[in-house]
MARSEBA-860819 format. One record per atom (N, C-alpha, C): x, y, z negated; residue in one letter. Coordinates in steps of 0.02 Angstrom, whole numbers, plus 50000, padded with zeros to 5 digits. Last residue first. Layout:
// MARSEBA-860819
XYZA;...
// end
This chain:
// MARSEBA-860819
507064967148742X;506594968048780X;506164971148773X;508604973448673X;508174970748673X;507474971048721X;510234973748727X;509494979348722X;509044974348710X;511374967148736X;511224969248663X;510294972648664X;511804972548883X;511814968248816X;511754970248765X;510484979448990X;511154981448935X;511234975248881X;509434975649126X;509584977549035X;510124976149029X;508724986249249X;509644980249240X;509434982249152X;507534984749323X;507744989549279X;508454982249236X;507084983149498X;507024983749424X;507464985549389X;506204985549631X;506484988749572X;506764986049529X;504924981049660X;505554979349709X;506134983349691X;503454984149627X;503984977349636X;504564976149656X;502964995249639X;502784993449696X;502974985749677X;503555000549535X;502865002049515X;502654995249584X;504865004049593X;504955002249520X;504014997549515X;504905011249707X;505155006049699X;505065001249652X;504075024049644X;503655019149701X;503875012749708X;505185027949548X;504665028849549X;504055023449569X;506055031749668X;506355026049619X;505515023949575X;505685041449745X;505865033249763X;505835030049734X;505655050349650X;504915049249687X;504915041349716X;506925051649623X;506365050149567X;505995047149602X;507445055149764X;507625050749723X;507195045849651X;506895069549771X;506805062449806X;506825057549780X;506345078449655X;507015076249679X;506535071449720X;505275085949582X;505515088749645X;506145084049677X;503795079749488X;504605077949527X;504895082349561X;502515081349474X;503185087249458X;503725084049463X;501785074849550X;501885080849579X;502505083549520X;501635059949520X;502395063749513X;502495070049547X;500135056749560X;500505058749482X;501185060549467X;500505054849696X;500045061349678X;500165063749576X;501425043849706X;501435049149723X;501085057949700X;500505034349664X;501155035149619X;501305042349632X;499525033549746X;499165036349665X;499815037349634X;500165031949862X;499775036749851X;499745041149773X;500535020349833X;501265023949831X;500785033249821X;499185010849845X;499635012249756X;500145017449791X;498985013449960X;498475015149928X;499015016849856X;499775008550012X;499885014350028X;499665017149976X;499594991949977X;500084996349960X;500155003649980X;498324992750042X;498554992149965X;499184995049917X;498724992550176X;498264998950143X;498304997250083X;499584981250188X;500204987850198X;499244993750177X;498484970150151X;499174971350120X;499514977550118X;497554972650255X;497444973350199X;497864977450161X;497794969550397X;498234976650358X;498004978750317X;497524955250431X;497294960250438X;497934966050398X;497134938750536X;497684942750497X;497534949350495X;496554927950605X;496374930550538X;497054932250497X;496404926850737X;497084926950724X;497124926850635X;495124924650787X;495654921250821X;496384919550775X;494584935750697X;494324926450691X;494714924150749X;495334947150757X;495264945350689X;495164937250680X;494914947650878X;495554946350874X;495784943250800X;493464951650855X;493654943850902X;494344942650883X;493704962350812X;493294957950767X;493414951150805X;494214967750934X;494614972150848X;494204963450813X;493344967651029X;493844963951051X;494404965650967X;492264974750957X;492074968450962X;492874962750986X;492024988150931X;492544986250894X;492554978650914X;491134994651017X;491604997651030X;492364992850981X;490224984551015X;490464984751066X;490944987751069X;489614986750861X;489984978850892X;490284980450950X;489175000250876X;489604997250838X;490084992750848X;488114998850980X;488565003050988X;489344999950954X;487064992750885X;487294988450942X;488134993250986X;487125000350767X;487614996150763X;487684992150833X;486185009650871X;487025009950830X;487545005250802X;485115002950888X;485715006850927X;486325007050916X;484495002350767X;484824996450795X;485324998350850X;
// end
């Protein structure tokens, strides 16, 4: 019981700010989380550019211009 009484004290003004404000950094660890897994599977990229385009593409904020005539 120590410990978690330890627990609450060291994080308690982190957990009060939370139920005041209920906003967290879910969102930006989700997204690290995916640029991570994009990242670690384009070890054979060496350009920047790929690696960007890549994370841009996979993340939402990319997309891909179709050509007349291309089909979907």
């Amino acid at each position: 019981m120590m410990g978690v009484k330890k627990l609450l004290q060291r994080y308690s003004d982190n957990v009060l700010t939370y139920f005041k404000h209920a906003i967290t950094n879910a969102v930006s660890e989700g997204l690290n989380s995916k640029i991570q897994i994009i990242q670690a599977s384009a070890r054979r990229f060496h350009c920047f550019e790929s690696n960007r385009t890549r994370i841009l593409f996979h993340c939402g904020s990319y997309f891909v211009k179709k050509f007349p005539g291309q089909k979907s």
